[in-house]
N, C-alpha and C positions, 0 to 999 in steps of 0.2 A: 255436784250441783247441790246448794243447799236453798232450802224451802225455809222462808221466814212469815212464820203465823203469824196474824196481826190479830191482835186480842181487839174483841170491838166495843167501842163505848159508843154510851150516851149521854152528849153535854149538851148544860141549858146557859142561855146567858142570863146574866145576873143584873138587872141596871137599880139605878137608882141607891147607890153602899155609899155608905155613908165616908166623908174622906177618912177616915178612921180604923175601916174594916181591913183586917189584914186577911189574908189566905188561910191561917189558923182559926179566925172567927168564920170565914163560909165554910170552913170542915167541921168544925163545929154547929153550927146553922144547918146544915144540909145534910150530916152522917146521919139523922135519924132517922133518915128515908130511905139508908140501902149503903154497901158498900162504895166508896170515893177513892175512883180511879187517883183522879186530881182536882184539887181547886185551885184559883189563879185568882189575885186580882191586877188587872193592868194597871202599869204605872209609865207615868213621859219620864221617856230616858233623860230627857235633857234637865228635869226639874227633881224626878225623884220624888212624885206625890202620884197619888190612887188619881185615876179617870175617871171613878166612881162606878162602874162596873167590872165585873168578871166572869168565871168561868167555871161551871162544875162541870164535871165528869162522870157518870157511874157505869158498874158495868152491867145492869141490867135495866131493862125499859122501863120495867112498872117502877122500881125506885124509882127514874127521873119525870116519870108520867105524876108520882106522889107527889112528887119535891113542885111536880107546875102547880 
């Protein structure tokens, strides 16, 4: 039987990015408030442009408590 840890995060959503902003600019934007699980910006699959929000990650509260 194997046991699979789930490492826990905490993600904030991100609105209002600019159509411009890629996933390397919210890691950059938002690393300075704690380590980054992941950052995400959504995009329509059918067009391939930003929805103009996303997604960070961190993996402890007070970094994404900073980053609100």
């Amino acid at each position: 039987m194997y046991k699979v840890m789930e490492e826990e995060e905490y993600r904030c959503f991100v609105a209002n990015l600019s159509w411009s902003t890629s996933a390397r600019g919210l890691k950059e934007a938002f690393g300075k408030f704690g380590h980054l699980l992941d950052a995400k910006v959504v995009i329509d699959k059918s067009s391939g442009r930003s929805h103009g929000f996303g997604f960070v990650s961190f993996d402890e509260e007070k970094a994404m408590e900073d980053a609100i």
